[in-house]
N, C-alpha and C positions, 0 to 999 in steps of 0.2 A: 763674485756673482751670487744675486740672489737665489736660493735654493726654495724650491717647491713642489710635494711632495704628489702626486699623481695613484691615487684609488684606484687601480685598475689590476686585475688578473691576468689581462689580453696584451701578451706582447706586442701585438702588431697596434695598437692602443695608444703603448707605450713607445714605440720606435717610432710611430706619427709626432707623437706630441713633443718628444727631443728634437725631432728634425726641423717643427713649425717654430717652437722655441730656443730654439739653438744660438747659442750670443746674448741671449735677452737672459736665460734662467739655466738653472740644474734640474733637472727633472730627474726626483728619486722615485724609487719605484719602491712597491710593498715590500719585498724582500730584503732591500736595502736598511729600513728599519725592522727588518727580523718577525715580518709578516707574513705566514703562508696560513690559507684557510680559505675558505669562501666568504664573501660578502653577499647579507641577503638584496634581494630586487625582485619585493612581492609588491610595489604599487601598481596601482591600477595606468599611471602615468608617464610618460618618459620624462618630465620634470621631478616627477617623486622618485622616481627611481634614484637619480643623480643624486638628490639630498638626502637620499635614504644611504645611500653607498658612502657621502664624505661624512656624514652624522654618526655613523656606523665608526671610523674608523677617528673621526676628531673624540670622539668621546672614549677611544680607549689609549688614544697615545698624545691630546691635547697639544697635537701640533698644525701649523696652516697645512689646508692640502683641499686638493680638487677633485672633483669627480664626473665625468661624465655620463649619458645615457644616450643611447644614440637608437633612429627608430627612421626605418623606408615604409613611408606612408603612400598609399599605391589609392588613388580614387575611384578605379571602379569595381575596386574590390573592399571595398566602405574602410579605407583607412588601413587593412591588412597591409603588413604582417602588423606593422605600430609598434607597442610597446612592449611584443612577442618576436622583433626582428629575428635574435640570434637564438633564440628558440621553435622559431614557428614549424619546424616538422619532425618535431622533439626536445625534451631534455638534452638527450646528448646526439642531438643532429649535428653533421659536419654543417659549415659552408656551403657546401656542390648538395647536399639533400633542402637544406633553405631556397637556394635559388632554384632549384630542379621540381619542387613544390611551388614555387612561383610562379614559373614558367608555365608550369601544368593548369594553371588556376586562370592563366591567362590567356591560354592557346588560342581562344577564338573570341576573344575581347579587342575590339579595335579603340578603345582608349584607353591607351597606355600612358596615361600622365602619372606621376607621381615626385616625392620628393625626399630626399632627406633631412630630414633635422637632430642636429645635436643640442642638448643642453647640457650647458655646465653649471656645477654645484660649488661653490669656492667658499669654503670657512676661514676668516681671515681674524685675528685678533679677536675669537668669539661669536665673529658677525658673520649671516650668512649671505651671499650673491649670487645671482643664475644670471648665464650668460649664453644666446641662441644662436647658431649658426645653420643655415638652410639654403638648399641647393637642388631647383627645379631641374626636372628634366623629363626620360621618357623611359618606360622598358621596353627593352630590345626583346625580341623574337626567340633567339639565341645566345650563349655567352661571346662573348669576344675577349681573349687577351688576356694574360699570364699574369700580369701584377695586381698587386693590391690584396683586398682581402673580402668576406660577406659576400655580398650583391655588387661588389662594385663589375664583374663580367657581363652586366644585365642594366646596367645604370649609366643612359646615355644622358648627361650635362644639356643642359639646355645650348645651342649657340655653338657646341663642339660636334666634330664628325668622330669624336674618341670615345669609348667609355673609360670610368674608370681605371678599368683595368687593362687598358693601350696605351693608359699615360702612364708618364716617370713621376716618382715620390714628388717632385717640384712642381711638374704642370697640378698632379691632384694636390697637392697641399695649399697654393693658390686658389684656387675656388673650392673645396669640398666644406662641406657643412662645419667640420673639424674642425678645419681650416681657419673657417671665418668665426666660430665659438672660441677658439686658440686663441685668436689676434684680438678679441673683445675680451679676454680675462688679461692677457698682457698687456694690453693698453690703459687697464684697470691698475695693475698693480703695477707698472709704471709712472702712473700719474704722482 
């Protein structure tokens, strides 16, 4: 099985992207090649981010590997958190201080549309590739639901009565942004 290498620090990240590519790849992870440290992610961008992250890590170990950058775009609040997601209520915010800053931002906002989008960053023989996966929906008033990870207890799916964080790893892995950025890099490097 082809093996490819996964730029990420975020375990829950890395447990997504085995499970969506599970049969098709090996998803190694940083530590796997004797990686521990931070990767910077000072773009302005969630596309720059992703290329910043596998550029970072192709140019010290010149092997394929991918990266993502993932960012909940919220409309009436001009695009927040963006490409501040998993930092937007600090450097070292939990999860529950991210959404709980969200929420707050939103109490009396009756349009709650937003979106997630991930991109992927893939270095592949040199070359680089971005690949988007994006998944409408709504924010919810309160969290709902024990799974998942971020925002997903605040992130209701467009078309579902679930957030989230009420689905099993299999319903979110089927449509979440990841999801569908996962399935467009491995249809890629399956071709």
């Amino acid at each position: 099985m082809q093996k490819i290498l996964f730029v990420t620090n975020n375990k829950h990240k890395l447990q997504e992207a085995r499970q969506i590519l599970s049969g098709k790849f090996e998803v190694l992870s940083l530590k796997e090649i004797g990686f521990e440290g931070d990767i910077p992610e000072t773009q302005p961008t969630i596309e720059g981010n992703a290329i910043q992250k596998v550029r970072f890590i192709y140019d010290r170990y010149k092997t394929d590997c991918f990266a993502d950058d993932t960012g909940l775009i919220v409309s009436a609040l001009g695009g927040e958190p963006g490409v501040y997601s998993a930092r937007y209520a600090g450097e070292n915010a939990t999860f529950e201080d991210n959404m709980n800053l969200l929420l707050e931002k939103m109490k009396d906002i009756k349009d709650r549309k937003a979106y997630f989008v991930t991109v992927i960053a893939l270095i592949k023989d040199g070359k680089l590739y971005t690949f988007e996966g994006r998944v409408d929906g709504v924010i919810t008033t309160t969290p709902r639901g024990e799974k998942g990870f971020g925002y997903d207890p605040v992130f209701l799916p467009d078309g579902y009565d679930k957030t989230f964080a009420e689905m099993t790893a299999e319903q979110k892995n089927k449509i979440s942004h990841r999801g569908r950025a996962l399935e467009k890099l491995a249809g890629f490097l399956l071709k």
